[in-house]
N, C-alpha and C positions, 0 to 999 in steps of 0.2 A: 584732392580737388583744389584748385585753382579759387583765390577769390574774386577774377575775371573770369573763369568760366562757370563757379556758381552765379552770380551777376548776372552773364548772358541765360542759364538757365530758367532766372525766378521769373523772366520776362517774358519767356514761350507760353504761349497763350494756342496755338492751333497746329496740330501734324495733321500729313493728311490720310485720307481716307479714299479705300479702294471705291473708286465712282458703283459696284455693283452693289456695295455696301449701301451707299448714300442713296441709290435707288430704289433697293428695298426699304430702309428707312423710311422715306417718302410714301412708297406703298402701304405700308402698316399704318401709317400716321395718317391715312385719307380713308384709310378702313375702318367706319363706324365698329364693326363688331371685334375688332384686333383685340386683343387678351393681352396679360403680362408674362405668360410664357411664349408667346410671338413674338414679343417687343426684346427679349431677352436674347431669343436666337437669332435675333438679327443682330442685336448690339454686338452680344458674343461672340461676333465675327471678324470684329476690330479692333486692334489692340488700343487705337488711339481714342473711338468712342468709350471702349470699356472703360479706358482711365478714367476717363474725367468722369461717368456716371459715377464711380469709385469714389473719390473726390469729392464728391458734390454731394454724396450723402454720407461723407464723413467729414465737412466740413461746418463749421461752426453753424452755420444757419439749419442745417436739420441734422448732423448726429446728436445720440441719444448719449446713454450711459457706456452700450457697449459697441464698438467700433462695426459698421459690415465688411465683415470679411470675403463674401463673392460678390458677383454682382448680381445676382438673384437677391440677395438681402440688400441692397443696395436699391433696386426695384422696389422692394416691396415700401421702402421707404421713400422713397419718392412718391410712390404713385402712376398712375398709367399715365395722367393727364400732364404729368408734368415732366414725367420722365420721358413722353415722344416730343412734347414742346423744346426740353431740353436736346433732346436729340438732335432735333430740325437747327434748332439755333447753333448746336456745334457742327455744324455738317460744315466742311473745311473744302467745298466745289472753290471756293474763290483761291482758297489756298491753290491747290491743283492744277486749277490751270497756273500756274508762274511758277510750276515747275521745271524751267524750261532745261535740260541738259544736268540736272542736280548731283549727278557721279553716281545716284546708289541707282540698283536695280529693285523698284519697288513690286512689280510685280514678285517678285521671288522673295521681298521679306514679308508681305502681306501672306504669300503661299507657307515660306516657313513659319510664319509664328501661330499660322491656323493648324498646319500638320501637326507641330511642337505642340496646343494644346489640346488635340487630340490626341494625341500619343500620353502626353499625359494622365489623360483621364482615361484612357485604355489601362495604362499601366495600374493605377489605382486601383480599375475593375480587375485587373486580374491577378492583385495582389489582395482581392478583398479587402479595401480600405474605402468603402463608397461613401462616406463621411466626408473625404478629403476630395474627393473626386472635383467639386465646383471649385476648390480655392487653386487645385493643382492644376486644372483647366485657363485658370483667371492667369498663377503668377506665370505658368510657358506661354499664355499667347501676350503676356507683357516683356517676356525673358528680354526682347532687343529694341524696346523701346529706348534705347538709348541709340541707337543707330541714329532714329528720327530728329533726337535732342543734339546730338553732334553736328548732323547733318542741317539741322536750322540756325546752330549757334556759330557754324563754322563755315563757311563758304566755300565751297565747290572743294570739300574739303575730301570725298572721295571720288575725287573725277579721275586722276589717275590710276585708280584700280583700275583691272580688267573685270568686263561683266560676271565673269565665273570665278569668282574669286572663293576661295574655301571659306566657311565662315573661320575657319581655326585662323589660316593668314589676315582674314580682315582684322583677328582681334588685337596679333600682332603688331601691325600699321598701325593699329590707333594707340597701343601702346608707344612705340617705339616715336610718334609725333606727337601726343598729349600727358604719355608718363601713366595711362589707367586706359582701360577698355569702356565700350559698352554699355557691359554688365555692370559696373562702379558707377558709369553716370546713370545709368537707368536707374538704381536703385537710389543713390542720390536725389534724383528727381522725386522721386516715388513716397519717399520719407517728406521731403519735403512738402508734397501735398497731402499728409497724414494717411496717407495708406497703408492698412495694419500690417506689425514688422515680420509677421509668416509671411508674407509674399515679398518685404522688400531684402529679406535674408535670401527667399527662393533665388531671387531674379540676379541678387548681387553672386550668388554662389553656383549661375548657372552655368556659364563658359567651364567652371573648374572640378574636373574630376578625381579623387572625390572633393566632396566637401572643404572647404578648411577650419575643421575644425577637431578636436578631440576626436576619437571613433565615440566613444562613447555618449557625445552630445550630437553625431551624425542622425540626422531623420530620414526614414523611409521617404519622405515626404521632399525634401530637398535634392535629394538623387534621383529622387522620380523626373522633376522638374529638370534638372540638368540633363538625364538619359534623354529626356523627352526631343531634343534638339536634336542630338546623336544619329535618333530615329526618323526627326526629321531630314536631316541631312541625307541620312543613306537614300531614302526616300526619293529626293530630290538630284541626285545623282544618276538613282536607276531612269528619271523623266529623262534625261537627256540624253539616255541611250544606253549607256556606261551600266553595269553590271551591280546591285547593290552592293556598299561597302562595310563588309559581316562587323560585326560586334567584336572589339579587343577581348580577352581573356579579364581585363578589369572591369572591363564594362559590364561583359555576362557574370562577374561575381557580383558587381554592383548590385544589378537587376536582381539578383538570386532566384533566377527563375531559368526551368530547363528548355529545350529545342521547343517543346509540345507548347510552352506557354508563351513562348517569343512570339512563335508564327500566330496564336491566338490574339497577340498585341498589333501586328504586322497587318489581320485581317482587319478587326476593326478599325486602323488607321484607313486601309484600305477604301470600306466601305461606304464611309463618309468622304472619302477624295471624291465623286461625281458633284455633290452636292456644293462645292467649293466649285466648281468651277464656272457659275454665269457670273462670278466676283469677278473674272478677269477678261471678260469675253470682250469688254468697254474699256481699258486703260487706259488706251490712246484713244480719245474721240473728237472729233472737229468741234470749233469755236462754237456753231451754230447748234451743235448737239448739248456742249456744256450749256451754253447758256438756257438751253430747253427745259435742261436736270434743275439749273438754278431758279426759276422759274414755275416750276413746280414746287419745290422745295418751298418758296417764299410764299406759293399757295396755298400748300398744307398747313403752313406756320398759321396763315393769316385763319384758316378755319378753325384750327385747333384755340386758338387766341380767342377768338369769336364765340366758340362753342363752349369755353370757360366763361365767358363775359356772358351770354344768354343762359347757363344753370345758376350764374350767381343771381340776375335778374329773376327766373323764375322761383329763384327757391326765397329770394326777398319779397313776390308778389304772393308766395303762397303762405309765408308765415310771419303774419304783420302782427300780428302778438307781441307787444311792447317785451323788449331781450329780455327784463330781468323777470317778467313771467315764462317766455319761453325753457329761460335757463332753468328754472324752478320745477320743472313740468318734465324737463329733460332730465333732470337728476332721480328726479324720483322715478321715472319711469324704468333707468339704469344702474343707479348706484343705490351699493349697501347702506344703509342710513348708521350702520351703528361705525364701521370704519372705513368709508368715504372709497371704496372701491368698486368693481363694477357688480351688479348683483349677478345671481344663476342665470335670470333668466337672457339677459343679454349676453353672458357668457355663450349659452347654448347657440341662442342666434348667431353668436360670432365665431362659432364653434364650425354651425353648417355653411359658413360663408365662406369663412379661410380653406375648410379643409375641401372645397368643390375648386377654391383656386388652386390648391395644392395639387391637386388630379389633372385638371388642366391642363398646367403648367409642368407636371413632370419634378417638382420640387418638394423640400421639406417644410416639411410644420413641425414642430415639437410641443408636445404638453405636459407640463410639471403639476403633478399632483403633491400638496403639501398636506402634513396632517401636524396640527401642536401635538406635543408628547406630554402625555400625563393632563391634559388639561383640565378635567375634571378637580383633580386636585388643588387645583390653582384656587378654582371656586369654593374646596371647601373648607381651605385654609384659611383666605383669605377674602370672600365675597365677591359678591357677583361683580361689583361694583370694579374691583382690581383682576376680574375676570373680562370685563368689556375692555380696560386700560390696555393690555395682553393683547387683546385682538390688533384693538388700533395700532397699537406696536409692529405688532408682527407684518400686518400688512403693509408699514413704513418702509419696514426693513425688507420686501419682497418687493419694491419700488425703488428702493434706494439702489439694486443691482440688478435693474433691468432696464432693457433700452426703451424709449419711449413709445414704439413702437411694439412692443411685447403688452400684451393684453393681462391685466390680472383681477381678479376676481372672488368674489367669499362663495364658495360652494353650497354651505351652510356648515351650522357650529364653529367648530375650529380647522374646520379644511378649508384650503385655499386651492384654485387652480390658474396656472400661467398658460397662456397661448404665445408662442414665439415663429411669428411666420419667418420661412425663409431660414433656420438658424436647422442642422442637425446635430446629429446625434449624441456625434459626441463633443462640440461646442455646448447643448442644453446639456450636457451632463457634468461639465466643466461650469457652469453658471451654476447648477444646484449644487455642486458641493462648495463653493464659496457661500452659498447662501445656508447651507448648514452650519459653517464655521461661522457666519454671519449672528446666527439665532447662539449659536454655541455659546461664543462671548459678550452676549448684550445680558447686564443685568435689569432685571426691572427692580421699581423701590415701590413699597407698601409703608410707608410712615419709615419707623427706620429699621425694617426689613429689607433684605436683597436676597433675590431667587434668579435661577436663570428658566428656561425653559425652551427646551429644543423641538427641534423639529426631523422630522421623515419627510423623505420627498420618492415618490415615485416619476422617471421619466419613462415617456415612449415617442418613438417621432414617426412617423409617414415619412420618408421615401422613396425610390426610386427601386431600393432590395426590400424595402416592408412598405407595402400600397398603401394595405388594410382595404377592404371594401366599403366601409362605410365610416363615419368621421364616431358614433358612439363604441366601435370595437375601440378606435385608438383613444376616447376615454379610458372605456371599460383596461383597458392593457395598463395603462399609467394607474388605474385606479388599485388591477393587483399588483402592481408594482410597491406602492405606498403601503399595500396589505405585507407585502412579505417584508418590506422595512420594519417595522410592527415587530412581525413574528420573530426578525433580525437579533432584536437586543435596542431598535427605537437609533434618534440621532445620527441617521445615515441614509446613503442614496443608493435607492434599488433600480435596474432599467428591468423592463418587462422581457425577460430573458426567451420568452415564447416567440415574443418576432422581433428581437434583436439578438441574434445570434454570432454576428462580428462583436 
């Protein structure tokens, strides 16, 4: 990459967006009752919104400890209120219109990077890996955001193509005139704005089959992303008439999946094509129509603005309790008094809160059940006194590697539980064994004594393939989980193998 064309890069500030996109936007955002798995499926529709929500909650002002890697965890960090605010304010109508003549065919890459991450996340499902399903959804409908970033840093830079141009030949052209494709500046871009490096690996290794890298550091995950284009392509060949273009002999080794599981991939792509199409039914629309969109758009903004500024009014009129009594009144009502985290019972509350958004929204939750090992003995070694010290530790170090947005809390005794919205399964499972190795290697000091003291972690998540019915089963699951750590040999992470079965 070019020190002139990363240059031209840092300074792209708006791509635009399909106007059906920036409509429903609007709709959601003038809807008192809209949720954050509404607000999601509409974002998840464009590549160019999904960035930046990406971005902006991994970006210094609200990332935590640990990065969000979809944009459902990215939502949940945000917030509803600020994530449709945000949304309204990136909406790119002005971009759009002064589009005038730009070389590329946006209708078709708006269409290919929604089919790519659908197929995606088909392929996922049908290679049972529903864990990866939302990051591998996120990096295929990012895979050719760099078309976007060419096409704004470079000036009428593909108007010589012809509209039907293969995506193979397009990546060609921009090699053969900048010396890198697409895929390398998109993922350039994408690092650049701290987007975690499972998706900026996805997107830079998407155009090239396979992978480039070792077989043995190859991920299901990465070839999924790349096929996922493939899929779309053939896809988008059979729309214009033309006959679809079968899968190479590398390709069907790639996927490792037989006729029976292809066509299974092929239907759910299928199924969801209707639903993609009022995105394009508006492309081209008259001055007097954009400005309508716009217009709206700066309405919604102004209520959503307004309706932030009247809850902060009312929630100042209703609690004029001088702060440093509020504050006082508020801790003890929530937090554990002995090691400054949250107690049970707001745990619980936030337990039926998260997991009703979780249902909702169609997304995961995860909860880490923590138990000290041997803690009793800690007490009777060494007093109660160096028994409290332990606690307060432990729950340091259960903070120290979780994002701030993950909820943690004292059970009672020496159990701890985490709430981690938006994070699965096996990310929460990847988080507690670092926090085992965490506890593994911390000593504590009693005068000039040194003990370690570890820890059992039971995880279970909620789902899309584990629902759970009600938010105390997927306690109850994380809680046997921590029981069979226990029974295990202690210092290790169990998942609740009853409804996590991948």
């Amino acid at each position: 990459m070019t020190p002139e064309l990363e240059k031209r890069l840092r300074l792209l500030i708006d791509f635009p967006s399909p106007a059906g996109v920036a409509a429903q936007v609007i709709d959601v955002a003038s809807d008192p009752e809209a949720d954050l798995g509404r607000v999601a499926q509409v974002i998840g529709q464009d590549p160019a919104l999904s960035a930046k929500m990406l971005r902006t909650a991994n970006s210094a002002f609200y990332a935590g400890r640990r990065k969000s890697q979809n944009l459902r965890q990215a939502i949940v960090v945000l917030g509803l209120n600020a994530t449709l605010t945000l949304a309204l304010g990136f909406s790119l109508l002005k971009t759009y219109g002064q589009l005038a003549d730009p070389g590329v065919d946006y209708h078709r890459f708006w269409r290919r990077a929604l089919l790519s991450a659908i197929a995606a996340r088909a392929v996922s499902q049908v290679r049972g890996l529903p864990d990866e399903e939302e990051e591998a959804f996120l990096a295929a409908l990012l895979q050719d955001i760099g078309i976007l970033a060419i096409d704004r840093s470079h000036e009428a830079f593909y108007r010589e193509l012809p509209q039907d141009v293969s995506h193979d030949a397009l990546s060609a052209f921009e090699r053969t005139r900048l010396g890198y494709d697409h895929a390398q500046v998109g993922a350039w871009l994408l690092r650049s704005w701290k987007i975690p490096a499972l998706l900026c690996d996805a997107v830079e290794a998407s155009h090239q089959l396979p992978p480039p890298s070792p077989p043995a550091e190859r991920s299901p995950f990465m070839e999924g992303v790349a096929l996922s284009g493939v899929l779309a392509d053939s896809l988008l060949v059979s729309e214009r008439g033309a006959p679809p273009r079968p899968l190479s002999e590398q390709e069907q080794g790639l996927l490792a999946l037989d006729e029976v599981a292809l066509e299974d991939i092929l239907a759910k792509i299928k199924e969801r094509i209707p639903e993609t199409e009022s995105l394009f039914e508006r492309d081209i629309m008259p001055a007097w129509e954009l400005e309508a969109l716009i217009s709206r758009a700066h309405e919604a903004l102004m209520i959503r603005s307004l309706d932030t500024l009247k809850r902060f009014e009312n929630l100042t009129e209703e609690h004029r309790v001088p702060s440093a009594r509020t504050e006082e009144l508020w801790q003890a009502a929530t937090l554990d008094i002995l090691t400054d985290v949250f107690n049970r019972r707001h745990f619980e509350e936030q337990l039926q809160t998260l997991f009703a958004q979780a249902q909702r929204a169609d997304w995961p939750l995860s909860l880490l059940f923590a138990d000290l090992d041997h803690f009793k003995q800690v007490n009777d070694a060494y007093g109660h006194q160096a028994g409290d010290e332990v606690l307060r530790t432990a729950a340091g170090l259960l903070r120290g590697h979780l994002r701030e947005d993950d909820l943690v809390a004292r059970y009672g005794g020496e159990e701890f539980v985490v709430l981690m919205p938006g994070t699965g399964f096996r990310e929460a499972a990847r988080v507690a064994e670092r926090l085992v190795r965490a506890f593994r290697e911390h000593a504590h000091a009693v005068g000039p004594q040194r003990f370690r003291v570890t820890v059992s972690i039971g995880v279970a998540t909620r789902d899309p393939g584990h629902p759970f019915a009600q938010a105390q089963e997927l306690l109850r699951a994380a809680d046997r989980a921590v029981y069979a750590a226990k029974q295990q040999g202690r210092d290790r992470v169990v998942a609740c193998l009853e409804s996590q079965a991948s």
